[in-house]
C-alpha positions as CSV (number, residue, x, y, z in Angstrom):
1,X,-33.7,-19.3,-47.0
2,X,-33.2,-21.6,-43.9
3,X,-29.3,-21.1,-44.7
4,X,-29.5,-18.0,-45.1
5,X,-31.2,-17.0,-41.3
6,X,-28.9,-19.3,-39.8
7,X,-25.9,-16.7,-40.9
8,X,-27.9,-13.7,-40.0
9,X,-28.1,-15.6,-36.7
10,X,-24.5,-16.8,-36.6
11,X,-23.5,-12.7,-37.8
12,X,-25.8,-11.3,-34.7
13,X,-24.3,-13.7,-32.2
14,X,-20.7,-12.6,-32.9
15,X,-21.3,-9.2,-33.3
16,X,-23.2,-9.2,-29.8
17,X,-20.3,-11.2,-28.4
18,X,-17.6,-8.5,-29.6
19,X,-19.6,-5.7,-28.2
20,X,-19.8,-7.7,-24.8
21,X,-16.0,-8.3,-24.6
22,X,-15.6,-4.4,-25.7
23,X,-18.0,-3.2,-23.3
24,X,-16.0,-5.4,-20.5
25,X,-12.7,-3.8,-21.7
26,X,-14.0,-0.5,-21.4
27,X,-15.4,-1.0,-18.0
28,X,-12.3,-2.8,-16.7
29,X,-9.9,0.3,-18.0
30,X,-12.8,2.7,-16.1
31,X,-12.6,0.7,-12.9
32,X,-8.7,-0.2,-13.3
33,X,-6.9,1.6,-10.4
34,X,-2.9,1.3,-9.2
35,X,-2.6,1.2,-5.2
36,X,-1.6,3.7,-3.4
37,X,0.6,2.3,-0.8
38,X,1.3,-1.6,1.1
39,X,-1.5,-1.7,2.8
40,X,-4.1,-1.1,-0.4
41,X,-2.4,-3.9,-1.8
42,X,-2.2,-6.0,1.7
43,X,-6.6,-5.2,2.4
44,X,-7.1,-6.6,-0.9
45,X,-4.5,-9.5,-1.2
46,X,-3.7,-10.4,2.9
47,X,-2.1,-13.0,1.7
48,X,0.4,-10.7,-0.4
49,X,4.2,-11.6,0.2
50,X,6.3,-9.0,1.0
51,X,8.4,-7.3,-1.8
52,X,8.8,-4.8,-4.3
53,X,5.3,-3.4,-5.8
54,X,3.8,-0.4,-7.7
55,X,1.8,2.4,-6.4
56,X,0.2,5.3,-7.3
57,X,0.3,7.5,-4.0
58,X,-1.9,10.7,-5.7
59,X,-4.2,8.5,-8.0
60,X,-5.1,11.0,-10.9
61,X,-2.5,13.3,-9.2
62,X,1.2,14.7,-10.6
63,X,3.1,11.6,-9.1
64,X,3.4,8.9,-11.7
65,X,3.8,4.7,-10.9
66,X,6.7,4.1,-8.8
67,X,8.3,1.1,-7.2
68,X,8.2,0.6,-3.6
69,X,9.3,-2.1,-0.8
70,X,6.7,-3.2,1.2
71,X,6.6,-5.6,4.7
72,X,3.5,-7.6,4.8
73,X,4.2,-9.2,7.6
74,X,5.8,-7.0,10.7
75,X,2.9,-6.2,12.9
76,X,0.6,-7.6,10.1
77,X,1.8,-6.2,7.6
78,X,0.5,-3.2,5.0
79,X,3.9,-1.3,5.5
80,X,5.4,1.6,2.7
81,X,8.9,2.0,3.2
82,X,9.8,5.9,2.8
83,X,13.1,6.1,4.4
84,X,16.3,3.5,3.8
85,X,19.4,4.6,4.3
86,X,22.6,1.5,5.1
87,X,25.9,3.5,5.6
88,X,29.3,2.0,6.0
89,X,31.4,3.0,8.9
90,X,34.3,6.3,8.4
91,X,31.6,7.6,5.0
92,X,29.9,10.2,4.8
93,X,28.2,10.5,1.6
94,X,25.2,13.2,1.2
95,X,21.1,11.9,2.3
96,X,19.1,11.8,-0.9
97,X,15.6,13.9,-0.6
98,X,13.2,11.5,-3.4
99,X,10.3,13.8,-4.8
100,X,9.2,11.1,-7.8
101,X,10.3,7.8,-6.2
102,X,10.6,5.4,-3.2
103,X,13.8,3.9,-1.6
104,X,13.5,0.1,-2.0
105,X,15.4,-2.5,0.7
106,X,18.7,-3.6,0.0
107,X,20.9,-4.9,2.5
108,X,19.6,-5.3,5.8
109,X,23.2,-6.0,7.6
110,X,25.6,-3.8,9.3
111,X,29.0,-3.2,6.6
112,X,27.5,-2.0,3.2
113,X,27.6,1.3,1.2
114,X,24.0,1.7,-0.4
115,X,24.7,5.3,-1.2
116,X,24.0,6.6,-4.8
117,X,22.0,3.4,-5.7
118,X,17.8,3.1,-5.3
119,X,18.6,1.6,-1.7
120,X,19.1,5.1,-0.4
121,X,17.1,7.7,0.4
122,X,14.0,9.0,1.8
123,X,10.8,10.7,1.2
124,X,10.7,14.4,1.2
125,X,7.7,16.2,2.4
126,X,5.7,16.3,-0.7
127,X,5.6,12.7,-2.0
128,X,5.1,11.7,2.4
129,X,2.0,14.6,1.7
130,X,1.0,12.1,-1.4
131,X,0.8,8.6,0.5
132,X,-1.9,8.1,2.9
133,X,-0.6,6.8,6.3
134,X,-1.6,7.1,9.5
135,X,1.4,4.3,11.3
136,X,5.3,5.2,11.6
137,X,7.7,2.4,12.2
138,X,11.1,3.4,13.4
139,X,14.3,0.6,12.6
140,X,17.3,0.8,13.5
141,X,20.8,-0.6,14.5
142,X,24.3,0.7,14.7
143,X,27.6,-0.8,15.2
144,X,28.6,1.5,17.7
145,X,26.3,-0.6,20.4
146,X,24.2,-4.0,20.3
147,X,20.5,-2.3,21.4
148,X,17.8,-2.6,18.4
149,X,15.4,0.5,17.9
150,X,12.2,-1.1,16.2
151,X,8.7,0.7,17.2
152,X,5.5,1.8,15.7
153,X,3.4,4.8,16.5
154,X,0.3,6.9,15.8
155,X,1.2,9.9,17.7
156,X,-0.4,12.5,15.6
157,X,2.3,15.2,15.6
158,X,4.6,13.2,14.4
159,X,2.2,11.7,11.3
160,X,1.5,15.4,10.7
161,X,5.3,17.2,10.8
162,X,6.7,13.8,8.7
163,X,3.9,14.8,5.8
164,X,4.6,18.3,5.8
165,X,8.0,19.2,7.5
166,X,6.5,21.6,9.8
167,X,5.6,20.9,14.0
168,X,7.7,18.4,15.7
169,X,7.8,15.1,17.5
170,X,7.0,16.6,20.8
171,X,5.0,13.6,22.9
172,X,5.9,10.3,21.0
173,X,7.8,9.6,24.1
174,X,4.3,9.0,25.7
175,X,3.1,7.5,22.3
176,X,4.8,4.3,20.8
177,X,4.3,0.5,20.9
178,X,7.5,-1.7,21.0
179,X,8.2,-4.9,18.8
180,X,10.0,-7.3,20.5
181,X,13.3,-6.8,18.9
182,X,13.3,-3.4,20.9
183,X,15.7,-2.3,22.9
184,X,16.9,1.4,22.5
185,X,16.3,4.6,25.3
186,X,14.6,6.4,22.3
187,X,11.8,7.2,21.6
188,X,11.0,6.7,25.4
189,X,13.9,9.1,26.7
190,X,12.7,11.7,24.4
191,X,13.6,15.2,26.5
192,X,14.3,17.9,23.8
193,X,12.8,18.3,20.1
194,X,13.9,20.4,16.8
195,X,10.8,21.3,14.8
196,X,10.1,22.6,11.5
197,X,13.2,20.6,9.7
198,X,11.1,20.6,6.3
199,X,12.3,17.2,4.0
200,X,14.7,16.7,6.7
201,X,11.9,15.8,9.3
202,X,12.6,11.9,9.6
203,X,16.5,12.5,9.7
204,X,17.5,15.5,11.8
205,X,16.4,15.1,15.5
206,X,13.0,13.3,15.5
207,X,14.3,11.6,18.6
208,X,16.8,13.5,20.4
209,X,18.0,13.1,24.1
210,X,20.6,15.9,25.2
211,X,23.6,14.5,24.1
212,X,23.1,11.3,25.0
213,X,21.0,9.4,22.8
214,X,20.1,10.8,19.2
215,X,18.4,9.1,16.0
216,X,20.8,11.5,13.0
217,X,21.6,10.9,9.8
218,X,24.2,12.6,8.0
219,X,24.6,15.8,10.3
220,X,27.4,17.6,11.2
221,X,28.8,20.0,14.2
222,X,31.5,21.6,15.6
223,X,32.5,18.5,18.1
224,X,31.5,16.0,16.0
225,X,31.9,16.6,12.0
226,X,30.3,13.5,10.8
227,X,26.3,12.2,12.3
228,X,25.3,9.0,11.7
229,X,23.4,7.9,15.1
230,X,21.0,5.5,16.5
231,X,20.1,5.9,20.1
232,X,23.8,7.4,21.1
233,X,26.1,10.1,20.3
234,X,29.1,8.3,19.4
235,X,31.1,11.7,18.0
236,X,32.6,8.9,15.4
237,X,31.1,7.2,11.8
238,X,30.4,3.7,13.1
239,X,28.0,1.8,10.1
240,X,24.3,2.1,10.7
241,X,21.4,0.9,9.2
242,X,17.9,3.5,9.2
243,X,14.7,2.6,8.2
244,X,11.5,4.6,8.7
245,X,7.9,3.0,7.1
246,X,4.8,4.0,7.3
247,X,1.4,2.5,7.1
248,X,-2.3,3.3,6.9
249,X,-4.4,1.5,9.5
250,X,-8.2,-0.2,8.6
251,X,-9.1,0.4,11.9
252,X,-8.3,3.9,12.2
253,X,-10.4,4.8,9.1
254,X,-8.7,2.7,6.0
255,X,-11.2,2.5,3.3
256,X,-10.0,1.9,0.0
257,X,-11.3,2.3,-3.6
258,X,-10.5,-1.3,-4.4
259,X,-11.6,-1.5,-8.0
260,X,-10.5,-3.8,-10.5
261,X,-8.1,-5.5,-7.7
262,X,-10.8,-8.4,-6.9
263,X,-10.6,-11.6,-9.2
264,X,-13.7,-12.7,-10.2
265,X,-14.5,-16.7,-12.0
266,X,-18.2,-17.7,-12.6
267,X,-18.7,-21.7,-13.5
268,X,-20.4,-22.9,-15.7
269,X,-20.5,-19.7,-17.6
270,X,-22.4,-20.2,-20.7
271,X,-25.3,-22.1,-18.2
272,X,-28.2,-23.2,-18.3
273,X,-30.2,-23.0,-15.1
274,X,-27.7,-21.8,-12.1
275,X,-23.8,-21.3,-11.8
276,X,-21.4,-20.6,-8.9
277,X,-19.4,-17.1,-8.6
278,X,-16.1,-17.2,-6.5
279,X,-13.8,-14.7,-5.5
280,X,-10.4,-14.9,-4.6
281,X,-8.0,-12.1,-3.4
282,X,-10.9,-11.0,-0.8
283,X,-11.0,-11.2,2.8
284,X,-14.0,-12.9,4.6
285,X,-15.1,-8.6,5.8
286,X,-15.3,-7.7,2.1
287,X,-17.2,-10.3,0.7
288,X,-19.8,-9.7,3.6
289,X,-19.8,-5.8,1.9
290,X,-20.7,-7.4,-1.9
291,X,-23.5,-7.5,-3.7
292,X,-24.3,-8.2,-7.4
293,X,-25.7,-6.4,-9.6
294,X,-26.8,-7.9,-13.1
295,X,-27.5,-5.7,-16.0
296,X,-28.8,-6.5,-19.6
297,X,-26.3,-5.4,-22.8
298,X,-28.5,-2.2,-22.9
299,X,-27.6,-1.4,-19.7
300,X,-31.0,-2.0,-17.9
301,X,-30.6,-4.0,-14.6
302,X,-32.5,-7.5,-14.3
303,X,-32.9,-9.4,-11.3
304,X,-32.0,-12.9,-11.1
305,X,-32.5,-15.3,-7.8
306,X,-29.1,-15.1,-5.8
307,X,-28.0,-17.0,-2.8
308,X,-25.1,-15.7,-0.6
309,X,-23.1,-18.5,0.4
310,X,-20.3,-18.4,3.0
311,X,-17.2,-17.7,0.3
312,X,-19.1,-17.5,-2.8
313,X,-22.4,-16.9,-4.5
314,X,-25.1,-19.1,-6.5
315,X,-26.9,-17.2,-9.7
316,X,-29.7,-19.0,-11.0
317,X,-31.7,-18.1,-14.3
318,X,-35.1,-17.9,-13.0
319,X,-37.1,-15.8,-15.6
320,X,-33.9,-14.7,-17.1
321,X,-34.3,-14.8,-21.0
322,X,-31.0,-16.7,-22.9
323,X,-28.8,-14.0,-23.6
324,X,-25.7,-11.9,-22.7
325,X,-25.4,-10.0,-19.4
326,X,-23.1,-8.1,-16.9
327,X,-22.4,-9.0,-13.1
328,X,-20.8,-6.1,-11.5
329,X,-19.6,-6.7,-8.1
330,X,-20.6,-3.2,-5.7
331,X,-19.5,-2.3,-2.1
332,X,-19.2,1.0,-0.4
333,X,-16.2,2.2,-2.5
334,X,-18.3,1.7,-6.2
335,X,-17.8,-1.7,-8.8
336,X,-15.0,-3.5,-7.7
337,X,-14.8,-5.9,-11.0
338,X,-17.4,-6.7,-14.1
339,X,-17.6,-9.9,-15.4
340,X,-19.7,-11.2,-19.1
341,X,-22.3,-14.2,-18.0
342,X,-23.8,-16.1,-20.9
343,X,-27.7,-17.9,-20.6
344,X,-28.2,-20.6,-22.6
């Protein structure tokens, strides 16, 4: 008989474990979410090199997964790029409007043809629509001249007529922050705008001077056929190099659904009287935001003793009965990971 209840024992403890892990998979695939652009991925991993990454820009939207190029470390990083286009002097191949996918960084010289490869392109309206941003960076140099364009801005117009191809750029002039590299007229000498250019926003005229100095790819007019410009009007094809990336700013409003993306390890897990939770990929802000919540495998939430420590947390047992439970982790956005935690 004794032999016998030790198997119903040994039967009920791995059935309750296999229904634990389940119930974790389940919860995991619920909370499991692909980023929507660089700086999703840079608030939850700062520490993120930059590179080539997938996002999800609509979430449960149209838009499937899609590669893109992000900088995490220009002005802190976070940065989507949506526009690439390196063109080789005397060329004059056709701009590439991307509805489904991102351009990714190639060369970042003066002298190459990226044309019909996945280094050139740009966003059209309805993807730029898709990606939350609230940051534009302009780059870019020419061979025609040695001056460097490299700026950010939040100048709401243009955020606005980049996303949906309609408005202008009417008062970045006023509205930009140099890097250092900078050296260009534009956007400062800004004096005339085109407006309502549709996918072709971020490449016909969003910084225009008379006919002096011009930021134009791939246009074409009666004096001069062929357009490829950065801060000049050289009425030639010299080789230039365009970027445009965009980012979305914490502190202009940034929050994130950041589930699933936080890594989670509890030691000693089986335990006996306490163990020690610590999360990495989470900045010093968003572990302030946790909590814990502990729930039986019914569901039903218990409440164990908990200390906050400065980088981690300390559960202990207390009246805790042995068994299986869940510790979700919970901020402002919902449960950010589940984890299994085993009482002796």
């Amino acid at each position: 008989m004794k032999n016998k209840t030790e198997l119903i024992i040994k039967y009920i403890a791995i059935m309750l474990s296999t229904i634990s892990l389940v119930l974790i998979f389940q919860v995991s695939a619920l909370n499991a979410q692909t980023p929507k652009n660089c700086s999703e991925i840079h608030y939850v991993n700062p520490s993120a090199p930059s590179g080539v990454y997938q996002i999800d820009p609509d979430g449960d939207g149209a838009l499937t997964m899609m590669d893109c190029q992000c900088d995490m470390t220009t002005d802190g990083g976070g940065w989507t790029l949506v526009l690439n286009y390196n063109h080789l002097l005397t060329t004059d191949p056709a701009l590439n409007v991307l509805t489904a996918n991102l351009p990714l960084q190639g060369q970042t010289a003066l002298g190459f043809d990226e044309s019909n490869t996945v280094y050139w392109g740009h966003a059209g309206t309805a993807l730029m629509t898709a990606i939350p941003f609230d940051e534009v960076r302009f780059y870019g140099i020419t061979s025609d001249h040695i001056r460097v364009m490299d700026f950010k801005t939040s100048h709401a117009g243009t955020i606005s007529y980049f996303k949906t191809g309609i408005g202008s750029t009417e008062g970045i002039s006023a509205d930009f922050t140099p890097f250092a590299a900078h050296s260009t007229f534009l956007p400062a000498a800004v004096n005339l705008t085109v407006s309502n250019m549709g996918d072709y926003a971020m490449t016909a005229y969003p910084l225009w001077n008379g006919s002096t100095y011009h930021w134009y790819l791939g246009g074409a007019d009666p004096v001069c056929v062929k357009r490829w410009e950065v801060d000049n009007y050289p009425c030639t094809t010299p080789s230039t190099f365009h970027q445009i990336w965009v980012r979305q700013n914490a502190s202009l409003g940034f929050k994130m659904n950041t589930k699933s993306l936080i890594e989670v390890n509890l030691s000693p897990n089986p335990f006996n009287e306490s163990a020690e939770m610590t999360l990495s990929n989470s900045t010093q802000e968003r572990f302030s935001n946790i909590t814990i919540q502990v729930t039986d495998l019914l569901g039903k939430q218990v409440f164990p003793n908990i200390d906050r420590n400065s980088v981690s947390f300390t559960i202990h047992k207390g009246s805790l009965a042995p068994g299986i439970y869940f510790c979700k982790l919970v901020n402002e956005s919902g449960v950010l990971n589940t984890i299994k935690m085993v009482i002796k």
